[in-house]
N, C-alpha and C positions, 0 to 999 in steps of 0.2 A: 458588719459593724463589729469592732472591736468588743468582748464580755467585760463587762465593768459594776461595781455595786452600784456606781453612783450614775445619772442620766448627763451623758456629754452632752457640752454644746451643741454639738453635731447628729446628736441621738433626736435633740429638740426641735431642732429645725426641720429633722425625718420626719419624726413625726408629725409636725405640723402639715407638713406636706401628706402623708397618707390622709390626714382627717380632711383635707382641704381636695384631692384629687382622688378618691379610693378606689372609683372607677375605674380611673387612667392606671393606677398601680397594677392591677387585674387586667388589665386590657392589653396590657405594653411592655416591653423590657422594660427593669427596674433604671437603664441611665434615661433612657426616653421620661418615662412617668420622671426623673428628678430635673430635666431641663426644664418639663411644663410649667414648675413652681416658676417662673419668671414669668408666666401669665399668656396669654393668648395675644395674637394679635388681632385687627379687624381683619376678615375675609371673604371677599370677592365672590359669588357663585355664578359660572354661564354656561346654560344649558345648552342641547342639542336641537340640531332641527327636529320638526316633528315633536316637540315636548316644551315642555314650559317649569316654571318653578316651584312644581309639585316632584318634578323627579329629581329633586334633594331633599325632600322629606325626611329619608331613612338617613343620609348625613347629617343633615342636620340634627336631628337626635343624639346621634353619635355627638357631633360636637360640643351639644348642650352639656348630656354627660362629661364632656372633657373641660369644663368649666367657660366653656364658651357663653355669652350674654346674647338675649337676643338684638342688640345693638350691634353688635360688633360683626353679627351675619349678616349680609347684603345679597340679595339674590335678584340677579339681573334679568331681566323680563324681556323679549322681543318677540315679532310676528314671524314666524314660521311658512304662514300657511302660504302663502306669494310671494310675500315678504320684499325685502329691498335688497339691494348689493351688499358684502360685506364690508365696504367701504361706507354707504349709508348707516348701516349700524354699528360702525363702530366710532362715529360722531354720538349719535344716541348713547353707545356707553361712555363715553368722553363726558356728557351732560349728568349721567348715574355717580360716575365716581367723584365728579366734582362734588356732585352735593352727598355724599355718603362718606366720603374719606379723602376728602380734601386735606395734604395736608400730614395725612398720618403714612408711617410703615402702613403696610399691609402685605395679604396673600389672597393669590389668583388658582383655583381649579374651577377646571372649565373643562367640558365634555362634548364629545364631535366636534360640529362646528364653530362651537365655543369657544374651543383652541383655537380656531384661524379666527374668529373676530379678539378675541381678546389680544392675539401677537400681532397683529395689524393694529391694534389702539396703540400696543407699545413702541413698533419703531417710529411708528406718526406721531407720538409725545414719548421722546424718549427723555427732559426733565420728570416729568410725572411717574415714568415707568424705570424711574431709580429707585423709587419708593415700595417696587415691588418686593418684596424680600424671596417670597418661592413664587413661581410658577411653575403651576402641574396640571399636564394634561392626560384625561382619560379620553383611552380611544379615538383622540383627534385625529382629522384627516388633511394633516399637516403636508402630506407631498400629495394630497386630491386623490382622487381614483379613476380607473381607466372607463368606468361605469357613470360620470360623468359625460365623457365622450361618446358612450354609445345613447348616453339617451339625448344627447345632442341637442340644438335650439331647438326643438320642439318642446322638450320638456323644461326650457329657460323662459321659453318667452310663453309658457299656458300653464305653465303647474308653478314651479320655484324657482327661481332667478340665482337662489343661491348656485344653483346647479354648474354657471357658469365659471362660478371661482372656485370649486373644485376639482373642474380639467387642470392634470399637470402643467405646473408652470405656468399656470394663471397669472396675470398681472397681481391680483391678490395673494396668492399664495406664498411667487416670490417677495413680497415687499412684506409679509408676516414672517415669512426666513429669513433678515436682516438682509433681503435685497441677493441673497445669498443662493437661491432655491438650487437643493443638489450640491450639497457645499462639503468635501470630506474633513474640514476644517474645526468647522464650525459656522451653523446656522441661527446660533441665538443672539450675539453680539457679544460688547464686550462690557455691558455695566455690568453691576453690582448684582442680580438676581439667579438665584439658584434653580436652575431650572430639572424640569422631573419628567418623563413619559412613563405610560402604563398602557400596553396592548395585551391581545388576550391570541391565543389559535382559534379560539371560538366565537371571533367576532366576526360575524358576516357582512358588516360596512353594509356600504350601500348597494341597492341593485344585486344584492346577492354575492357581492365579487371581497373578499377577505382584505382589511384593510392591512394584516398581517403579511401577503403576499408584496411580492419587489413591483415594484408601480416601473416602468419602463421608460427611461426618456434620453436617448442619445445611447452613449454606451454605461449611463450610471445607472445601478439598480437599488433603491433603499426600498423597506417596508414603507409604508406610509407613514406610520406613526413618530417612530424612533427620527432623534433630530440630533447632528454633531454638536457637542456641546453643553447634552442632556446626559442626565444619570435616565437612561432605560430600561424601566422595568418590563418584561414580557409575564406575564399571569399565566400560568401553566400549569395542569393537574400533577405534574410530576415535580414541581417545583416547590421543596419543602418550605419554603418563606410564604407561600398560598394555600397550604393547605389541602392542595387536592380542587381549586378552584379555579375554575374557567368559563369566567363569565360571557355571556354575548356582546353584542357591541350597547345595548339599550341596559343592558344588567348594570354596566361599570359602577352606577352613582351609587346601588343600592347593596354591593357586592360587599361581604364585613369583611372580607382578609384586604380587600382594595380599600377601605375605608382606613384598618389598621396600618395598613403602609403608610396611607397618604397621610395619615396622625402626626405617626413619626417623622416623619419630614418635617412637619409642620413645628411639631415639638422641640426638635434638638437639631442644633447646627452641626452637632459630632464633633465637640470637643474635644482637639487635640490630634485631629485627624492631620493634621498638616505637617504632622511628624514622621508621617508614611507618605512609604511611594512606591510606587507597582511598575514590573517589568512583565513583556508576556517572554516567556521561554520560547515554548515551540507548540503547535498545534497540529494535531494529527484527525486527519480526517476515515471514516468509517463506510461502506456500504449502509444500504437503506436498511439491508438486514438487522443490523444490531449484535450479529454473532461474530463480529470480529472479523469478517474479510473486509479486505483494506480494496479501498477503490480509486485508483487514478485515472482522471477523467482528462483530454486535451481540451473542454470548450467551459473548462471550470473557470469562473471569473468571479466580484464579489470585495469583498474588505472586510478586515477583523479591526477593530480602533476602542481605543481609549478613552473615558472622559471621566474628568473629573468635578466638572459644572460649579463649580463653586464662586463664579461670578468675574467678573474683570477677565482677563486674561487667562483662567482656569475655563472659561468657557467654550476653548480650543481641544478639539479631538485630537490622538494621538494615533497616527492610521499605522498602525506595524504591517500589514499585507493588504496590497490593492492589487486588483489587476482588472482591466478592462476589458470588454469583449472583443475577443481576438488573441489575448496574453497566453501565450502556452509555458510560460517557465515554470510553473506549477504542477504540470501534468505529467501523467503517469506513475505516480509513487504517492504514497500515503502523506509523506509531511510536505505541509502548505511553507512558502520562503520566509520567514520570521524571522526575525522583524525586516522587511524590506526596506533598504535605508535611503532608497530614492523617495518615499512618503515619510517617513517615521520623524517626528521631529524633534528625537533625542531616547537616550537609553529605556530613560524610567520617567512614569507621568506620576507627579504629587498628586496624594489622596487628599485633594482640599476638604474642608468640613465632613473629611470623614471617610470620605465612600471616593471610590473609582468604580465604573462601570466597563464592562468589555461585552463590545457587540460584534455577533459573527452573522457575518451574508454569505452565504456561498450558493451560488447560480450553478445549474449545468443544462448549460441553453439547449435544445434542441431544433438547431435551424430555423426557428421563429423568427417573425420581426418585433414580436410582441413574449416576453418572460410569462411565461401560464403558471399556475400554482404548483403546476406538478413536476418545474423547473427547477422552484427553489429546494437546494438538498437541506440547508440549515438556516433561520431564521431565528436566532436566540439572545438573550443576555445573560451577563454573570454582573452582581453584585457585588462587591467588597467593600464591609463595610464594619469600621472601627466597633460600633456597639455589640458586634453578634461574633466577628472575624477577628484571627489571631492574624503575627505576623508568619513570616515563615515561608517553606514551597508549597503550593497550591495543584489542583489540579482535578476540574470540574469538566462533565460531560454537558454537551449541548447538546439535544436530541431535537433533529428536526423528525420531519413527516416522510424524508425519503433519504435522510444520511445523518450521520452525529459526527460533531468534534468535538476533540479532548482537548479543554487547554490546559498549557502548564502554564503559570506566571507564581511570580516571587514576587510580595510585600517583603519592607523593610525600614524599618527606624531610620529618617535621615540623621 
């Protein structure tokens, strides 16, 4: 703020805002804590299997302190323990949200299986689910898990039914991925709602098997979580936006740097972001060492893409490098083909509300029919995002668990 004797306009209405949010000022970047001043909206909670509406506890608190009312929180409640299809429950949330926020904007986070009942209400009322403003998902198991499959109908038809719409490619699954499931495009459709993922390297999903690993289906390989058309957060110890934090798959709800993300999203639409827009340069891939031998692999496959999520038609990935199992034009030399212009669907992707996200998959299959953990060389995201990021050339390491890439990409003022 400008030094002045006298208290600007502009000074008072600060201040108003620090006495009214003081929490949030300390908690937040200083433009996050000033978009808050426009108030909360109501917001949605849906829990995972195996848990109930005690494991938002610790957000909800958080929320409170952020001037949230206990009106305005809604925490969705369902039976876990045998439970019903996700299709049966998500008639039951259809009945929740009618009577809780009928009617109003609002915001949806939801955790594990949360995620897939809550984007199955949305494309089954997609009137109603215009009203969504963010959806974000912690640790959702968005493209299923292969541990699913292995516990097979035995464990659908005796323990949890849900079990069955988390095998890939579930009829559930698909019709919660706008019908889309495995879509390099984009998976969330094309209304108005901002959508958001958060995975960790530390979550061990279900049946022990990382919901962070490439789930296998045909010749596409995604993590589970990460959806085309979402800004994708990855939670990483080495990731200075988390602080050194890497929660488990059951930690997410209670996790405070995942808490202070999902704030800011919630708080500020990133004003003004729409005046950016991101190219990627060139991406150079790395041995699992770390010391700088470059590694060209022939069975390297995978996708580096774009999103800008910011609703409507921003909900479209911008895929600069794909290649499928079997693609060798990539192999033997350290840089991957960037931008490939048989996917890429144009130079530079607008940073809607703020932020573009870039996700790198890189596979190096070994003769499997099935991607094992110890396939994937990098698994990662980069964030850019107007409140924290300058414009300019860029160029951030992505460290997987058995390789790293370098991306280069350029922001710039349209």
């Amino acid at each position: 703020m400008p030094r002045c004797d006298s208290i600007s306009r502009a000074a008072r209405r600060y201040s108003t805002l620090v006495a009214v949010t003081a929490v949030a000022a300390s908690f937040l970047p200083a433009a996050t804590a000033s978009a808050a001043s426009q108030g909360p909206r109501d917001i949605v909670l849906v829990h995972g299997m195996n848990d109930g509406p005690g494991a938002w506890n610790s957000m909800v608190d958080m929320l409170r302190r952020q001037g949230y009312t206990d009106g305005q929180i809604h925490r969705f409640s369902y039976d876990t323990n045998y439970g019903s299809r996700v299709a049966d429950v998500s008639k039951d949330f259809d009945a929740f949200l009618q009577k809780e926020v009928k009617g109003k904007k609002f915001d949806i986070v939801a955790h594990s299986l949360g995620s897939v009942i809550s984007r199955y209400w949305m494309t089954d009322h997609a009137g109603d689910a215009a009203n969504v403003v963010n959806w974000i998902s912690l640790a959702g198991p968005n493209h299923g898990t292969m541990a699913a499959y292995w516990w097979g109908d035995a464990a659908g038809a005796f323990w949890k039914k849900f079990v069955w719409d988390l095998e890939p490619s579930s009829d559930a699954l698909r019709k919660a991925n706008n019908n889309k499931q495995y879509d390099w495009w984009g998976e969330t459709g094309g209304g108005p709602t901002r959508y958001a993922t958060f995975r960790s390297g530390c979550d061990e999903g279900m049946g022990g098997v990382p919901l962070d690993s490439a789930v296998m289906m045909d010749k596409e390989d995604f993590d589970s979580t990460s959806l085309g058309g979402a800004i994708n957060y990855k939670v990483t110890d080495t990731d200075q936006d988390f602080s050194g934090h890497c929660p488990s798959h059951p930690g997410f709800p209670q996790d405070s740097e995942v808490q202070k993300k999902v704030y800011e999203l919630l708080a500020d639409g990133g004003e003004g972001g729409s005046d950016y827009r991101l190219k990627i340069d060139k991406v150079r891939m790395f041995d699992e060492t770390g010391d700088g031998g470059v590694k060209g692999n022939a069975d390297r496959f995978g996708y580096i893409r774009v999103n800008s999520a910011g609703g409507g038609s921003a909900n479209l990935s911008n895929v600069y490098w794909r290649n499928d199992r079997g693609d060798t034009d990539d192999s033997g030399h350290e840089w991957l083909n960037v931008p490939n212009s048989g996917f890429n669907r144009g130079t530079w992707t607008d940073c809607t509300n703020g932020r573009c996200g870039i996700d790198v998959m890189v596979v190096d299959e070994d003769y499997g029919s099935v991607v094992d953990p110890d396939d994937v060389e990098v698994n990662g995201s980069i964030v850019w995002d107007v409140r924290h990021d300058g414009a300019g050339r860029h160029s951030k390491v992505v460290q997987g668990r058995y390789g790293k890439a370098e991306v280069f990409y350029t922001v710039e003022r349209k």
